[in-house]
C-alpha positions as CSV (number, residue, x, y, z in Angstrom):
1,X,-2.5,-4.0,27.1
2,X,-1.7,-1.7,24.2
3,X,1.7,-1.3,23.3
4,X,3.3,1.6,21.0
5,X,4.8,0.4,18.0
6,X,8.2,-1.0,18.0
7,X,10.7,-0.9,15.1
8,X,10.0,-4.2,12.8
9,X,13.1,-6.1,11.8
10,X,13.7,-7.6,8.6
11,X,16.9,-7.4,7.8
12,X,17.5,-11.3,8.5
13,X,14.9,-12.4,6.2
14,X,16.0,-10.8,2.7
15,X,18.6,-13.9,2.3
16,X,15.8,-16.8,2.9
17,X,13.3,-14.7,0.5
18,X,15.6,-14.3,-1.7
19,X,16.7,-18.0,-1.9
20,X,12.5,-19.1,-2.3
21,X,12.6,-16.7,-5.0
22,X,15.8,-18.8,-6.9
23,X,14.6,-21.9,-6.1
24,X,10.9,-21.1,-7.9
25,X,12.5,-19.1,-10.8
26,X,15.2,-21.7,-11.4
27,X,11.9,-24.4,-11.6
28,X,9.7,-22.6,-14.4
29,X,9.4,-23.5,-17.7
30,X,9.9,-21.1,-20.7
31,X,5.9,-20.5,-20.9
32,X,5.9,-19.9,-17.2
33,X,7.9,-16.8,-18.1
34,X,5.4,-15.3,-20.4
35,X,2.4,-15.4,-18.1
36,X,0.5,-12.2,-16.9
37,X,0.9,-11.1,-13.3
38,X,-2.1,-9.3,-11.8
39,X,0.4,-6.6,-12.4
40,X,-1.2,-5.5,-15.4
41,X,0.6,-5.0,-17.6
42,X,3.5,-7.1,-16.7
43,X,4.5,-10.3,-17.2
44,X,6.5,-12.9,-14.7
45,X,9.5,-12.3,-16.4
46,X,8.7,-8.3,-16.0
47,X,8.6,-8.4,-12.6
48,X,11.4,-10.4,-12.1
49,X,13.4,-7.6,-14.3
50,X,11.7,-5.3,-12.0
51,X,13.0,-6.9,-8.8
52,X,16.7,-7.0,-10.1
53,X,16.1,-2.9,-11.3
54,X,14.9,-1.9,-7.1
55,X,18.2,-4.1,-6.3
56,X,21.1,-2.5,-8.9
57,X,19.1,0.8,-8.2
58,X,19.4,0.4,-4.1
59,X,23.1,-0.1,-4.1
60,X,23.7,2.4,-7.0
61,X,22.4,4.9,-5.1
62,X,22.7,4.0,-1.3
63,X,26.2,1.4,-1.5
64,X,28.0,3.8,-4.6
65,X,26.3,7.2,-3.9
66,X,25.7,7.5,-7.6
67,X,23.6,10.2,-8.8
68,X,23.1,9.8,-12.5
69,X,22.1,12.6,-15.1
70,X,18.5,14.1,-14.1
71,X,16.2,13.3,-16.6
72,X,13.5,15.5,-15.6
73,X,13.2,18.0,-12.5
74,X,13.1,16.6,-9.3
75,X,9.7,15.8,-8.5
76,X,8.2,18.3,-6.7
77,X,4.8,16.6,-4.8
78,X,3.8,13.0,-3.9
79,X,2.0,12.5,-7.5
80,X,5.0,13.5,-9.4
81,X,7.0,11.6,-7.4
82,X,4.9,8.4,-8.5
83,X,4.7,9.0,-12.2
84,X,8.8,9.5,-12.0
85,X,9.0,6.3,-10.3
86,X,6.6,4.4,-12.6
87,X,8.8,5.9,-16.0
88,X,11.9,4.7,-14.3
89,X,9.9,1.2,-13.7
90,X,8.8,1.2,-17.4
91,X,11.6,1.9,-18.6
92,X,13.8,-0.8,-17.1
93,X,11.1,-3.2,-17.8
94,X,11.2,-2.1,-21.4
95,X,15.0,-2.9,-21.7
96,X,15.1,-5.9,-20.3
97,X,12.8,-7.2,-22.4
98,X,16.6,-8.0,-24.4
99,X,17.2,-10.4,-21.3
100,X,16.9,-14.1,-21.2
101,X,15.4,-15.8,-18.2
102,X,18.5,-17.7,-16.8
103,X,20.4,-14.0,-17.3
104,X,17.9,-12.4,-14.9
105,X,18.0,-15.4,-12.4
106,X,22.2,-15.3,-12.6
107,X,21.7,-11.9,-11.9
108,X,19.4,-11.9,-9.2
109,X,21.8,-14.3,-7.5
110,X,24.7,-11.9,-7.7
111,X,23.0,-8.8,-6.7
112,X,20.6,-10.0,-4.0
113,X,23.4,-10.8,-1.6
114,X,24.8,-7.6,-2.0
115,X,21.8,-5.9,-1.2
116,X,21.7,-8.0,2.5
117,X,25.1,-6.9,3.4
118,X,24.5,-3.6,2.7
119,X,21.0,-3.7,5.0
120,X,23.1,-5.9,7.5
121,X,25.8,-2.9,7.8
122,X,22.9,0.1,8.3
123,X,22.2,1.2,12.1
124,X,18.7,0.5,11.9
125,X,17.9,3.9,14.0
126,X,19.8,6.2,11.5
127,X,18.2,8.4,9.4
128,X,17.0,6.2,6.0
129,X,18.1,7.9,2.4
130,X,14.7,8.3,1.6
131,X,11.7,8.6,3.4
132,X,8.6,6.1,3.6
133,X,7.1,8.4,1.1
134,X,3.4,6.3,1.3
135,X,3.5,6.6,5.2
136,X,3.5,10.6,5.0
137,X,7.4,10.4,6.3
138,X,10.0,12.6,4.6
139,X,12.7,11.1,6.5
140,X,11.9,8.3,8.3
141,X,14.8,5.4,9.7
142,X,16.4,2.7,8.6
143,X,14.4,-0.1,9.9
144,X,11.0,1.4,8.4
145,X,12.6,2.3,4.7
146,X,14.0,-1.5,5.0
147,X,11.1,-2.9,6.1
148,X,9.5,-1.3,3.3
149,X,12.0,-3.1,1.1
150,X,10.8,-6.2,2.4
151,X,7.1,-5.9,1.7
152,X,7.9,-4.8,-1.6
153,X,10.2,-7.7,-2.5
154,X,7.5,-10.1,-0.7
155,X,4.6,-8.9,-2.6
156,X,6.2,-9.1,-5.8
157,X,7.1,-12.6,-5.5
158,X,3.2,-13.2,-4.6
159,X,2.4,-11.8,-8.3
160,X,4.7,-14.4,-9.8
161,X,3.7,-17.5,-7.4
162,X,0.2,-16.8,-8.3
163,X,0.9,-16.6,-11.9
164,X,2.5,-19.4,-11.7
165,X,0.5,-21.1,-9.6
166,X,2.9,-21.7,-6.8
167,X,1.8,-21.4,-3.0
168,X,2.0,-18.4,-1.6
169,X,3.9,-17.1,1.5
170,X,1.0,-16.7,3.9
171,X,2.7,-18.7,7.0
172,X,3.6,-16.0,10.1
173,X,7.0,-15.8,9.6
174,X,6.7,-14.1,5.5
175,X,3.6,-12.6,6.3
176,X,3.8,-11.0,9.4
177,X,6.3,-8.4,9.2
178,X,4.3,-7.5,5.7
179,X,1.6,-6.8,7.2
180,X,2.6,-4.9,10.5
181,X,4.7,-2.7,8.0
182,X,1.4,-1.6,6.2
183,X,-0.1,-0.9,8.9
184,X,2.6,1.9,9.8
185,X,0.5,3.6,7.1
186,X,-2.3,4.3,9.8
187,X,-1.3,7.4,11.4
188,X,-1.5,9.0,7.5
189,X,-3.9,7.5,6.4
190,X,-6.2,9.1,9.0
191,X,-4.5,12.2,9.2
192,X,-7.8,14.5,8.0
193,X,-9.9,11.9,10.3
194,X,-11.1,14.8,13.4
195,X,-12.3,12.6,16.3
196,X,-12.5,13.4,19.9
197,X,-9.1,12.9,22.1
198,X,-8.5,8.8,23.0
199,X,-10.6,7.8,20.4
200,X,-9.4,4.5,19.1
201,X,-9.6,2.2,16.2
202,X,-8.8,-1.2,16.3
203,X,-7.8,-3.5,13.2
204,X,-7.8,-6.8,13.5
205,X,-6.8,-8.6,10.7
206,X,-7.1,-12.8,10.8
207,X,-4.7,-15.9,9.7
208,X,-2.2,-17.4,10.7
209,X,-0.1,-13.7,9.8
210,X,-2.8,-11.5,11.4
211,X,-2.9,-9.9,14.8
212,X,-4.4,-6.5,16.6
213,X,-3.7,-2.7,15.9
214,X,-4.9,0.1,18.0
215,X,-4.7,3.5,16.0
216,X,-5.2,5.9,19.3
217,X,-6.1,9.8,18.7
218,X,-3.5,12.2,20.8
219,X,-3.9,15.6,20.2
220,X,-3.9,16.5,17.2
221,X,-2.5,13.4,15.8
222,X,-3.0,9.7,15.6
223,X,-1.2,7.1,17.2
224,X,-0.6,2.9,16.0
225,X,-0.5,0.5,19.0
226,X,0.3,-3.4,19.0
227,X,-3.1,-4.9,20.6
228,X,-6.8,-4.2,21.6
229,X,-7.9,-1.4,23.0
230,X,-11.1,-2.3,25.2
231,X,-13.9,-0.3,23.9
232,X,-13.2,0.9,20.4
233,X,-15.1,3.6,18.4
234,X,-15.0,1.0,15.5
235,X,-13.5,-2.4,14.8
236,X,-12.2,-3.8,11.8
237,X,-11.9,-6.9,11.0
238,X,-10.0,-8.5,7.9
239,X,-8.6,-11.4,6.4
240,X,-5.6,-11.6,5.9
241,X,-5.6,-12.4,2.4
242,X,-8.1,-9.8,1.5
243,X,-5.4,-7.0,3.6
244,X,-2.3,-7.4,2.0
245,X,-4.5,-7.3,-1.9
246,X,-5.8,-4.1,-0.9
247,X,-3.3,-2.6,0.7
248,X,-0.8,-3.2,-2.4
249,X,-4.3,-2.4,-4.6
250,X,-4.4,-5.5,-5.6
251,X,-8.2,-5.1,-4.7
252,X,-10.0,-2.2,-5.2
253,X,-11.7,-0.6,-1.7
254,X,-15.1,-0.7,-3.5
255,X,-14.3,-4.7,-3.7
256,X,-12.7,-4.7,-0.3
257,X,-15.7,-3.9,1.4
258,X,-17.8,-6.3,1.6
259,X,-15.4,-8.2,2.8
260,X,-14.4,-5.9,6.0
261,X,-16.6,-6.6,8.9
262,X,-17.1,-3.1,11.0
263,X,-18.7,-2.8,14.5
264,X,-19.3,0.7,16.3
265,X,-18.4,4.2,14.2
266,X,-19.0,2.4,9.9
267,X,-17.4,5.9,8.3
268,X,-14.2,5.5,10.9
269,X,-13.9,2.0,10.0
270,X,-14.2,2.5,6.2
271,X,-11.8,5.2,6.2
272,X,-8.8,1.7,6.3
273,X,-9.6,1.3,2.6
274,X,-8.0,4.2,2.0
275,X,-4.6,2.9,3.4
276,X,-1.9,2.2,0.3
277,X,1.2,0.7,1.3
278,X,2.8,1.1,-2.1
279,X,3.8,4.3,-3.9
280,X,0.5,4.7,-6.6
């Protein structure tokens, strides 16, 4: 049976990601630090400085309510939005490039805490600060702009365990709640997709972190179900490796391809590789 989307909590698993993060940080060796990411152009010890910027920004702005001096207009569309965010990235990276390893990891210690309680304290079905700006949403709730959090904080620490070489956090309990997040991208991501009323899509993405999504049309709109429906218009399947690299475009759609495996409508199926769960 299909069943409508329900809120995804994550609120409880910042502390224990946080904590893996430490406990690998705390373990690298100074060379470690200086080794690319598949964030090009960063480094492991940029994305680490980038982590700790998302963290003091969060509670400057959300905990504090501090608006500092505007730089620039506010951004005025979705691609303007991105290149501010990427300058702000940049230039944070840029500074803390005067940072020493064991500053950023005594750092991270004392702000990632901070950032739990103040998730911890939200009502989860209050309106968020900002929307989930990928997901089409100018205002979306708590849960979803947290959530969002989560993937980003999780998919960051992938970058450095790969370039590191240190397992990644594929097991159900990391992975899941990544990738049932992304998929609340659906709905948006199909939004110019005109097909006839109860036409469905179903996404099924394997591992031991995969499951089944139903993206249903209503109206004049698209709806995400948990589950199967029964007789599809096209079904996706996915790895579960391969969906959480494209979806943070980590792998290019072109790439991506030839490793989806469509049955029924191919151009309704294909349209998933157009799904970005990160602002880019």
């Amino acid at each position: 049976m299909l069943r409508v989307a329900e809120p995804i909590e994550t609120v409880e698993l910042f502390p224990a990601l946080h904590a893996e993060l430490l406990v690998l940080l705390r373990r690298l060796e100074p060379a470690d630090w200086l080794k690319p990411t598949t964030a090009t152009p960063w480094s492991v010890k940029d994305m680490v400085a980038h982590l700790l910027d998302t963290d003091m920004r969060r509670l400057s702005a959300q905990r504090d309510r501090f608006s500092p001096p505007a730089a620039a207009p506010a951004p005025a569309t979705y691609h303007e939005l991105v290149a501010l965010l990427n300058q702000l990235n940049a230039d944070w990276v840029k500074a803390a490039q005067r940072l020493s390893p064991r500053l950023l990891i005594e750092l991270l210690d004392l702000i990632g805490p901070q950032v739990h309680q103040l998730f911890s304290a939200l009502d989860p079905l209050a309106p968020a600060r900002v929307g989930v700006a990928w997901a089409g949403e100018s205002s979306s709730y708590n849960w979803f702009d947290i959530a969002r959090e989560y993937t980003e904080k999780w998919h960051h620490q992938q970058h450095i365990r790969e370039a590191v070489g240190a397992a990644l956090q594929t097991t159900r309990r990391w992975m899941y709640p990544v990738l049932d997040t992304f998929l609340r991208g659906l709905p948006h991501t199909y939004r110019e997709v005109i097909a006839a009323d109860e036409t469905t899509l179903v996404v099924t993405i394997s591992g031991d972190a995969g499951g089944d999504w139903t993206l249903k049309r209503i109206g004049q709109s698209w709806q995400l179900y948990h589950g199967a429906a029964a007789t599809p218009a096209s079904h996706v399947r996915l790895d579960q490796d391969i969906a959480w690299r494209l979806f943070t475009n980590g792998l290019s759609p072109h790439t991506a391809r030839s490793h989806l495996a469509i049955e029924g409508d191919p151009a309704l199926g294909e349209q998933l590789l157009a799904l970005l769960a990160i602002m880019a």
